[in-house]
C-alpha positions in Angstrom: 0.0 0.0 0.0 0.7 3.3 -0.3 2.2 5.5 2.1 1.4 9.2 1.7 2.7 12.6 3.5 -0.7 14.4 4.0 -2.0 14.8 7.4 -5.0 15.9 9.4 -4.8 17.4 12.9 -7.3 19.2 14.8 -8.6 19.6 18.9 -11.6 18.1 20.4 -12.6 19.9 22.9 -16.0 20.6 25.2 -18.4 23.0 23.9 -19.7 24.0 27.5 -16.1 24.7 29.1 -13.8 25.1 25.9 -11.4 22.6 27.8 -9.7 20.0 25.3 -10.9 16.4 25.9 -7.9 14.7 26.8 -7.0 10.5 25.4 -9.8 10.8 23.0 -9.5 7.9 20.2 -9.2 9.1 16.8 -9.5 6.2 14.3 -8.6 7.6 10.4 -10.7 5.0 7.8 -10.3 4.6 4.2 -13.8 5.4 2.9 -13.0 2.8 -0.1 -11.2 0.1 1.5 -12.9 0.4 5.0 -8.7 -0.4 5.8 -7.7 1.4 9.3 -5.4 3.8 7.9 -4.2 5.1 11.6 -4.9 5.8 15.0 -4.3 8.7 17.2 -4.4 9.4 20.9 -5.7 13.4 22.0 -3.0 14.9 24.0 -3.8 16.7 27.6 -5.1 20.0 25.4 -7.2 17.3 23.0 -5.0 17.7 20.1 -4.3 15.0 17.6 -2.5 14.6 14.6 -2.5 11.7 12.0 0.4 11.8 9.3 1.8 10.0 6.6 -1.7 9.1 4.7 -1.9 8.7 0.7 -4.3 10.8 -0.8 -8.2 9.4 -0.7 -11.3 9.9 1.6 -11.5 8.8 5.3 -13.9 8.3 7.2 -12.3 10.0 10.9 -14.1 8.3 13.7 -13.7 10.6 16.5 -14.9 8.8 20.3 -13.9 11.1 23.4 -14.7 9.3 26.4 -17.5 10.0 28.2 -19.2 11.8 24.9 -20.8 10.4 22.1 -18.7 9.2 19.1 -18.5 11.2 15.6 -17.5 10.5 12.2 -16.5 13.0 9.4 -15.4 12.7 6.2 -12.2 14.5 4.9 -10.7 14.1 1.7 -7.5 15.0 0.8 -7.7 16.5 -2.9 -3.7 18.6 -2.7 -0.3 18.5 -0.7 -2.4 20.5 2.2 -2.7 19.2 5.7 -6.3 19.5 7.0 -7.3 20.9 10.0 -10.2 19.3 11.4 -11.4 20.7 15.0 -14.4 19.4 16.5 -16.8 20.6 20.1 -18.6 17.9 22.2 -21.3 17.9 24.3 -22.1 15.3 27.2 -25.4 15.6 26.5 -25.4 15.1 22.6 -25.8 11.2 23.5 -23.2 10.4 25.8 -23.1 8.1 28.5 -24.3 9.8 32.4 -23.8 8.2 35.3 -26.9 7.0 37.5 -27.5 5.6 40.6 -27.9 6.0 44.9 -25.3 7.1 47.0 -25.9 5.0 50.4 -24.1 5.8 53.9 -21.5 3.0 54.1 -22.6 1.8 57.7 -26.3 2.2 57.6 -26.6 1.0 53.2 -29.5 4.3 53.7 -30.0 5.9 50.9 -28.8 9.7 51.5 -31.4 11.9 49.5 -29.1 15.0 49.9 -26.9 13.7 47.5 -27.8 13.5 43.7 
C-alpha cells in the first residue's frame, strides 16, 4: 500500500467549558477500503494529529470518552494538511452516570446527594 505525507490534525474539545478532551480515540478509515489507515491518541489540550496518509477519503471516527462518538469525512484532494477541529457535548448522546449514594454503615439511601 501506499504511504502518503498528507496529514490531518485538529482539537476536540467541550463546547460548555472550551477545555480539550484529553485520550480521545481518533480512528482515520479509508472510505474505499474500510482499511484502518491510523490511529491517534488526543494529548492533555485534545490535540491529535494523523500523518503519513496517501491521498483518498476517510472516514475519521472521532470517540472522546464520556461523549458520544463522531465520524467526518475528509478528503484529501492537494499536498495541504487539513485541519479538522471538533466541540462535544455530554449531553449530545453520551453516556451519564446513575444511581444511589448510600451511607457505608447504615446502606440508607442519603437523599441529599444526587
Amino acid at each position: 500500500s501506499f504511504t502518503g505525507a498528507l496529514s490531518v490534525e485538529g482539537v476536540l474539545y467541550d463546547r460548555a467549558t472550551g477545555l480539550g478532551l484529553t485520550c480521545a480515540a481518533i480512528e482515520c478509515i479509508d472510505r474505499d477500503t474500510q482499511e484502518l489507515a491510523a490511529v491517534a491518541t488526543t494529548d492533555r489540550n485534545g490535540y491529535y494529529a494523523i500523518g503519513g496518509l496517501a491521498p483518498a477519503t476517510y472516514h475519521l471516527r472521532m470517540r472522546p470518552v464520556g461523549y458520544p462518538q463522531r465520524i467526518r469525512n475528509v478528503t484529501f484532494n492537494g499536498s495541504e494538511p487539513v485541519t479538522l477541529n471538533e466541540s462535544f457535548l455530554p449531553s449530545d448522546g453520551g453516556v451519564g452516570i446513575f444511581g444511589t449514594v448510600t451511607d457505608a454503615d447504615s446502606g440508607a439511601p442519603l437523599p441529599e446527594v444526587k
